[in-house]
Every structure is written in C-alpha cells, then in structure tokens.
C-alpha positions in Angstrom: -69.0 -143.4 -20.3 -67.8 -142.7 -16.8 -68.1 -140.4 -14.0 -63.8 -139.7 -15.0 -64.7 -139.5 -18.5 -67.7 -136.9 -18.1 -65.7 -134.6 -16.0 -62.8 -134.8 -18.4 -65.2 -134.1 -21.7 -66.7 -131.1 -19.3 -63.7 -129.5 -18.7 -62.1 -129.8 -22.1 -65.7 -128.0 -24.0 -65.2 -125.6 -20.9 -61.5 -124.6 -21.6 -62.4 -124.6 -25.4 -65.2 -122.0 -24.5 -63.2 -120.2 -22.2 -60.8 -119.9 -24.7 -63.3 -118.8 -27.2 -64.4 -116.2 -25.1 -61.0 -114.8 -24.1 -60.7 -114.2 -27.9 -63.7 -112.5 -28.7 -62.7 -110.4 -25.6 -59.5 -109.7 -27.4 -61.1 -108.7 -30.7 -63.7 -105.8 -29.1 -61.1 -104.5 -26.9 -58.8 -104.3 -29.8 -61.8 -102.7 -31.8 -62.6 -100.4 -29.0 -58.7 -99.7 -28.6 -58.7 -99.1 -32.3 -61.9 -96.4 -32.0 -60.5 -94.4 -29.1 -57.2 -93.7 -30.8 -58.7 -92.7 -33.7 -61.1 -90.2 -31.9 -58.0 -89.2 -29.8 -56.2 -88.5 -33.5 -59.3 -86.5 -35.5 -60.1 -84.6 -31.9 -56.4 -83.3 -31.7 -56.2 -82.6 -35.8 -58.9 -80.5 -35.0 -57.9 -78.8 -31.9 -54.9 -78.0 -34.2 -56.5 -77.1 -37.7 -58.9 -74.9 -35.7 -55.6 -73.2 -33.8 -54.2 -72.5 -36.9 -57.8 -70.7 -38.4 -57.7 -68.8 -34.8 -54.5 -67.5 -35.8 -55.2 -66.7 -39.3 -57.9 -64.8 -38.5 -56.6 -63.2 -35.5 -53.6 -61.4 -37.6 -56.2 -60.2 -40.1 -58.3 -58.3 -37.6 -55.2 -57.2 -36.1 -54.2 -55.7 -39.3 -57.5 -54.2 -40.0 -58.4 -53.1 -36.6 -54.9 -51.2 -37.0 -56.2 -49.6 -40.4 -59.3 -48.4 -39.3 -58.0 -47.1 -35.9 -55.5 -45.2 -38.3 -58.0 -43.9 -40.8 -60.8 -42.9 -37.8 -58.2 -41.3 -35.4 -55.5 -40.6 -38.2 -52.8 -42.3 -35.6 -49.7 -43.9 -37.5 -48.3 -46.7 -36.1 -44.2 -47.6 -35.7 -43.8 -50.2 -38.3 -40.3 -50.7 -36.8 -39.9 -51.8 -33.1 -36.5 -51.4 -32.2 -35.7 -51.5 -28.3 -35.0 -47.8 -28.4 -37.9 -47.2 -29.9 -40.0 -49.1 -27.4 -37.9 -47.6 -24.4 -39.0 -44.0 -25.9 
C-alpha cells in the first residue's frame, strides 16, 4: 500500500473514532441532562409538599395557641374582622 493510501485509511478509522466518540459524548450528557432535571423536579416537589405541611401545621397551632390563650387568660377573640372592627 502507499504512503496516499495509509494516510487515507488513517484518517477515515480516525473520523470513524471521532465520530464514535462524539456519540458516546452525546449519550452521558443526555444521561447527565436527564439526572439533573429529575433532581431539579423531586427537589422542588419537595420544597412544595413540605410548604404545604408548614402550612398545615401552622393553622393548627394557630388555632390551638388561640384556645389555650383563651382558656388560661379567659380572653375571647373577634371571630369577625370587619374594617370597623379593626379601626376600633
């Protein structure tokens, strides 16, 4: 084979390996892609679920920290909040 020949074997099994490469670059960067959103997703699910707990428990001791307040002092709180009642 010649010198012409060799060179144009080498740079064909180098463009095929190049291109080889370039697509198992692809496939972990779409893998990686593919992890990172679904973190992203679960981690904000969570922020959210956990928000809505927060909340759920914030109204109940509310409530109750309102009923004992009442029973230890014997306060009664407005059940109604008008402006004019807020103003007063």
């Amino acid at each position: 084979m010649s010198f012409k020949g060799q060179e144009c074997m080498f740079r064909n099994e180098l463009k095929d390996q190049i291109s080889n490469a370039n697509k198992k670059r692809e496939m972990y960067e779409n893998g990686v892609q593919c992890i990172f959103r679904t973190e992203i997703f679960f981690g904000v699910l969570a922020g959210i679920s956990k928000v809505f707990s927060l909340t759920d428990k914030l109204h109940q001791r509310t409530s109750i920290c309102l009923q004992y307040d009442e029973l230890r002092m014997k306060w009664e709180f407005e059940k109604v909040k008008d402006p004019e009642r807020l103003n007063e």
